[in-house]
SEVOBA-797913 format. One line per field, with one value per residue: residue number from 1; x, y, z of N, C-alpha, C in turn; residue in one letter. Coordinates in pm, 1 decimal, decimal comma. Layout:
rolo c(NUM|...)
n.c1 c(X|...)
n.c2 c(Y|...)
n.c3 c(Z|...)
ca.c1 c(X|...)
ca.c2 c(Y|...)
ca.c3 c(Z|...)
c.c1 c(X|...)
c.c2 c(Y|...)
c.c3 c(Z|...)
zapa c(a|...)
This chain:
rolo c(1|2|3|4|5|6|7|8|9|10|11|12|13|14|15|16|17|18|19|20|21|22|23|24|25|26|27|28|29|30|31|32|33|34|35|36|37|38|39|40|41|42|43|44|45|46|47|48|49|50|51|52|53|54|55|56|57|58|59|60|61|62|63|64|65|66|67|68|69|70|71|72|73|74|75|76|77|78|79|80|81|82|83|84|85|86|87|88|89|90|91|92|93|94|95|96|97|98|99|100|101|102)
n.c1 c(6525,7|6379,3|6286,6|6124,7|5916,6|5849,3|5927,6|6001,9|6263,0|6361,4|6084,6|6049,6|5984,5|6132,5|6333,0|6447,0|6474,9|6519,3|6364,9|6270,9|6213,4|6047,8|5812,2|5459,4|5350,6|5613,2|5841,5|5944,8|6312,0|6538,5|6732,6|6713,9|6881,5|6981,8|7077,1|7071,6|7004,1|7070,2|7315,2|7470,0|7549,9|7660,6|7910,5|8053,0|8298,5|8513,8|8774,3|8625,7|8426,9|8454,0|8606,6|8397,1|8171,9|8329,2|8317,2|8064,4|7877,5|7659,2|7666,5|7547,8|7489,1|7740,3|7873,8|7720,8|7752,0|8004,1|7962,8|7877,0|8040,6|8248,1|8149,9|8102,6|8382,6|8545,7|8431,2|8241,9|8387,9|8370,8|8414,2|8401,9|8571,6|8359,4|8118,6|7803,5|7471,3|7330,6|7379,1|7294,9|7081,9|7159,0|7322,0|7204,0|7068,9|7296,0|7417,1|7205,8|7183,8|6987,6|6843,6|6911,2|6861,4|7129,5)
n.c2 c(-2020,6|-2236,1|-2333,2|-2187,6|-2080,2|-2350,3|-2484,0|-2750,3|-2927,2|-3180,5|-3361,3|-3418,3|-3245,0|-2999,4|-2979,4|-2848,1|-2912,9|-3254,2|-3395,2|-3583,4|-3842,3|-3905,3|-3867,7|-3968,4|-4005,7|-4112,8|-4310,7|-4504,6|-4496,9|-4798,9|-4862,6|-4748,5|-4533,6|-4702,1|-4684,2|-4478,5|-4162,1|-4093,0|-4228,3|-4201,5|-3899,7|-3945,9|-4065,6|-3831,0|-3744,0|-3760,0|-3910,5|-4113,1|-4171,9|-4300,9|-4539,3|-4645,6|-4708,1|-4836,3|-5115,3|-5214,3|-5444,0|-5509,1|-5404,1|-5217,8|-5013,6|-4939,5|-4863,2|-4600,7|-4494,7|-4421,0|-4270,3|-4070,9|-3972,1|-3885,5|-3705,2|-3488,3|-3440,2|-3401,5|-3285,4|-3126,0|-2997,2|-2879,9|-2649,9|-2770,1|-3039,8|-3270,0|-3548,1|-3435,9|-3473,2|-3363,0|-3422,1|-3641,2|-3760,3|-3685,4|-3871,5|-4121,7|-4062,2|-4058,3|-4312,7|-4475,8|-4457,8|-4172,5|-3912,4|-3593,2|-3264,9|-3028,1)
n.c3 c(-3344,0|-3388,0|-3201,6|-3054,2|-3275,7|-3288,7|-3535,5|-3728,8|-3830,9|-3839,5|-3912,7|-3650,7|-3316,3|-3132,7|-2852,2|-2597,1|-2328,8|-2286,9|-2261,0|-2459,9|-2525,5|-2371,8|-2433,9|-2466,4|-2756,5|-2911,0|-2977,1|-2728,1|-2601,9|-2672,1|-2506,3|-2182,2|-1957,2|-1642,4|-1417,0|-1085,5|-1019,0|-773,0|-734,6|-904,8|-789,2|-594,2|-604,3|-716,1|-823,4|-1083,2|-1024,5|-808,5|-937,4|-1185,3|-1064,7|-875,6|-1139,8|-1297,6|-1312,4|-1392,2|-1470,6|-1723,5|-2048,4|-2195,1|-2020,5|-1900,0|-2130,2|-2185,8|-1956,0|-1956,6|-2170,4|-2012,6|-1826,6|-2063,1|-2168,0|-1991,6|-1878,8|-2125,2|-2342,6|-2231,7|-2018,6|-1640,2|-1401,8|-1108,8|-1157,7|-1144,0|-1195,0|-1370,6|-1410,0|-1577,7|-1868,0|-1874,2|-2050,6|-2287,2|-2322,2|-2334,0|-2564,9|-2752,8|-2710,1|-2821,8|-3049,3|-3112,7|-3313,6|-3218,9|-3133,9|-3169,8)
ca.c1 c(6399,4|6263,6|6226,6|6025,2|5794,8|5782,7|5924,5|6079,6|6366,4|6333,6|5971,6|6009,2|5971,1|6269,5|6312,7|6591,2|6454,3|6608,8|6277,5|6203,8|6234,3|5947,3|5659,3|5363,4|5363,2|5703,7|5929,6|6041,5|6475,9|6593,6|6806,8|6700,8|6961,7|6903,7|7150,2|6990,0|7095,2|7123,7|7439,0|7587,6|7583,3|7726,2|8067,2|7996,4|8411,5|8589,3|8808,5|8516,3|8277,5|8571,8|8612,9|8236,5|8118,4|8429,4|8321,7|7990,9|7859,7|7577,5|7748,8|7431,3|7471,0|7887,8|7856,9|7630,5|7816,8|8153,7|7930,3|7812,1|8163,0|8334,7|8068,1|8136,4|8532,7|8597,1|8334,5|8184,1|8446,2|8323,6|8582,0|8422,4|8594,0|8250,5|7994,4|7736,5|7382,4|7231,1|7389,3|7256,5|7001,6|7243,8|7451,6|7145,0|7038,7|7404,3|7382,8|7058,0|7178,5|6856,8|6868,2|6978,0|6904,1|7215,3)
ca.c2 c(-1992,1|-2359,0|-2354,6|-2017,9|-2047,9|-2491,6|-2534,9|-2923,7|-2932,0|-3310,4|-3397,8|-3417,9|-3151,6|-2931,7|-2996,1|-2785,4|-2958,9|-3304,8|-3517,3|-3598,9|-3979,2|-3991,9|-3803,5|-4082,9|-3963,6|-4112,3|-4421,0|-4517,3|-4535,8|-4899,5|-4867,0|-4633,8|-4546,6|-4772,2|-4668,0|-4370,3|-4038,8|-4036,3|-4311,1|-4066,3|-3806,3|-3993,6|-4056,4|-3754,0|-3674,6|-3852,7|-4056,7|-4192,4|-4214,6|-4437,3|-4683,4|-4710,3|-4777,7|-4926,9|-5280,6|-5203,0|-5552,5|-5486,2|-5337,4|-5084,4|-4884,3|-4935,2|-4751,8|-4453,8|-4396,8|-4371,1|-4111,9|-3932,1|-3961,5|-3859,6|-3522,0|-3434,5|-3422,6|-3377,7|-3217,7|-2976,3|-2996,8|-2810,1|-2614,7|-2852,8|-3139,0|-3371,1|-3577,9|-3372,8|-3531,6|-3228,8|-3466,7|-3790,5|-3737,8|-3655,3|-3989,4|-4214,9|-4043,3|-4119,8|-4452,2|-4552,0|-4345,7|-4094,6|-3760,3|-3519,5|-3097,1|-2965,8)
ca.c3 c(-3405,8|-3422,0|-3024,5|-3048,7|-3365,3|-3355,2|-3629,2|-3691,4|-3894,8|-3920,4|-3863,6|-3511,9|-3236,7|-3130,9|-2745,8|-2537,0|-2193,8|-2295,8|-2201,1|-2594,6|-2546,1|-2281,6|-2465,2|-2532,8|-2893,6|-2928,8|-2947,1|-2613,9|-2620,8|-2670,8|-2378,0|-2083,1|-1814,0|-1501,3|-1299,1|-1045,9|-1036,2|-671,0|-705,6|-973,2|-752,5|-400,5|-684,8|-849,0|-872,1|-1212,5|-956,2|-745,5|-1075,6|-1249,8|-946,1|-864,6|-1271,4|-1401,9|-1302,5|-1442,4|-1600,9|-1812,2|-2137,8|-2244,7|-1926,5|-1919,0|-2237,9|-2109,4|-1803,3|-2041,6|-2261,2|-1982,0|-1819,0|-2158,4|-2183,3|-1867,4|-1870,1|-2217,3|-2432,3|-2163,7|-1874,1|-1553,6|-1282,1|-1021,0|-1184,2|-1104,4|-1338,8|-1391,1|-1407,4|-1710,7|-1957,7|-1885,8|-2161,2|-2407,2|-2322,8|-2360,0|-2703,9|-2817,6|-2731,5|-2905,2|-3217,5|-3151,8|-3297,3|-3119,2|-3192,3|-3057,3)
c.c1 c(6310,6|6188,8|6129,3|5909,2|5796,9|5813,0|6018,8|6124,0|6368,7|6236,7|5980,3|6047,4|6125,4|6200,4|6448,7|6576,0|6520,7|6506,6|6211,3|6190,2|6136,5|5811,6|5574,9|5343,9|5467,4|5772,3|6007,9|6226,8|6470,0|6621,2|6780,6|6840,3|6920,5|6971,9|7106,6|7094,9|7136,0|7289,8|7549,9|7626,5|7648,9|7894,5|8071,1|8179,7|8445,5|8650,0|8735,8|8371,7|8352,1|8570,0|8473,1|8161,3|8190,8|8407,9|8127,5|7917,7|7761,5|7639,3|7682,2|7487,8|7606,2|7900,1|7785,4|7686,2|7976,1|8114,7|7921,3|7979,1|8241,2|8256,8|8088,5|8309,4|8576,1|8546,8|8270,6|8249,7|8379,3|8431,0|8506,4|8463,5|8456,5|8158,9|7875,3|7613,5|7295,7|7313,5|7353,1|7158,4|7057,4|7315,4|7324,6|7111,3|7196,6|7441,9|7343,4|7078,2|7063,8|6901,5|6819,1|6971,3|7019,8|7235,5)
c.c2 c(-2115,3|-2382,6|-2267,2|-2046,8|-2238,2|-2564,1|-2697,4|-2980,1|-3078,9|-3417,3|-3436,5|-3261,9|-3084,0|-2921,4|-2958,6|-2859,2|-3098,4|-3435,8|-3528,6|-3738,5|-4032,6|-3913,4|-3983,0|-4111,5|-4053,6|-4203,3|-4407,1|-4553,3|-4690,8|-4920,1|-4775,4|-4669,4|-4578,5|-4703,2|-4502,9|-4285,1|-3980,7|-4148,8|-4272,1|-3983,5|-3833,7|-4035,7|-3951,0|-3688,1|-3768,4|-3956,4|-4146,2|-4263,9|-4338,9|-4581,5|-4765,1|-4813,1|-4882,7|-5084,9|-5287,1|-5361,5|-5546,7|-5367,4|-5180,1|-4992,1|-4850,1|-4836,6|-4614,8|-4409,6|-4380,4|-4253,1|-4028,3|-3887,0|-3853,0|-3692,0|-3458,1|-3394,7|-3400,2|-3260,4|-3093,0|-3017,3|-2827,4|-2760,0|-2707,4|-3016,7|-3281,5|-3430,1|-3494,1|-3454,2|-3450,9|-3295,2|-3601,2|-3830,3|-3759,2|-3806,9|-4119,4|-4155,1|-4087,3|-4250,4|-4513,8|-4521,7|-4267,8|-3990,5|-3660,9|-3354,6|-3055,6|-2812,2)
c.c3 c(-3406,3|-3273,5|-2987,8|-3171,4|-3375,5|-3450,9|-3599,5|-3816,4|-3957,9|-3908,5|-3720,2|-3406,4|-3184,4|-2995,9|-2674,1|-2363,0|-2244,5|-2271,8|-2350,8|-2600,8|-2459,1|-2267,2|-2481,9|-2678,5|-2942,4|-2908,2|-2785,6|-2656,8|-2609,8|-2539,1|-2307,1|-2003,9|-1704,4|-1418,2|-1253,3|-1026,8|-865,2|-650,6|-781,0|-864,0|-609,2|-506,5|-762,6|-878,0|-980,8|-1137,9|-911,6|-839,4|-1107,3|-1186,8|-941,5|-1017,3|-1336,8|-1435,6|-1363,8|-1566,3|-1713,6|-1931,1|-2207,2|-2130,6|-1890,9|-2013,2|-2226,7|-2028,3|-1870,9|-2108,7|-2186,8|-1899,1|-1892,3|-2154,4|-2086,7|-1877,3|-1996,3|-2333,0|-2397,4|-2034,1|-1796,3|-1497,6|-1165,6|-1025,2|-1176,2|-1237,0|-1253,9|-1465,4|-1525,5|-1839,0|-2011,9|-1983,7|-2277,7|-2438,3|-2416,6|-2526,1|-2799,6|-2798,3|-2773,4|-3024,2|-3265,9|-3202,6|-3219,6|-3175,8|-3145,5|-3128,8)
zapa c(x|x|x|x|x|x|x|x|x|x|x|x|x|x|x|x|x|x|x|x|x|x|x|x|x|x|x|x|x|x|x|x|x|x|x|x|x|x|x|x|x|x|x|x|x|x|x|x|x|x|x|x|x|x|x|x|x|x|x|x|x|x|x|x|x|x|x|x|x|x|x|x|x|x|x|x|x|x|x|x|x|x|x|x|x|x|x|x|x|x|x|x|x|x|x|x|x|x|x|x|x|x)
């Protein structure tokens, strides 16, 4: 109902698309995700993600690619075993400690 009539549960907007962190209106995230979504998707299996990020030096985006990792295989596992790029949103808002409608 808040996505349909607007309403905003905790003074801010109720957003099911996942792009709430890059209105103008709106605090930019602390930490954006650098790393591109076409270098997710060339490791996009758990083994080949693991290897590729693991050495990951910058600790902000080490931490994001473990959340989006962890959402992917644990929280909302897929049957094509792969990371899945429709959570990368979710990882960076749990990183920054934004809220989050879920």
């Amino acid at each position: 109902m808040a996505q349909i009539f607007g309403f905003r549960p905790h003074g801010r907007p109720v957003d099911a698309v996942g792009d709430y962190h890059r209105r103008k209106n709106q605090e930019k995230l602390a930490k954006p995700f650098t790393i591109s979504p076409a270098s997710i998707n060339q490791n996009c299996s758990f083994s080949n993600y693991l290897k590729k990020f693991s050495a990951e030096k910058d600790k902000d985006q080490q931490h994001m690619l473990f959340l989006l990792y962890w959402l992917n295989r644990i929280i909302f596992p897929n049957r094509s075993s792969a990371v899945l790029l429709e959570y990368r949103h979710l990882a960076e808002a749990l990183h920054n400690h934004t809220d989050v409608g879920l």
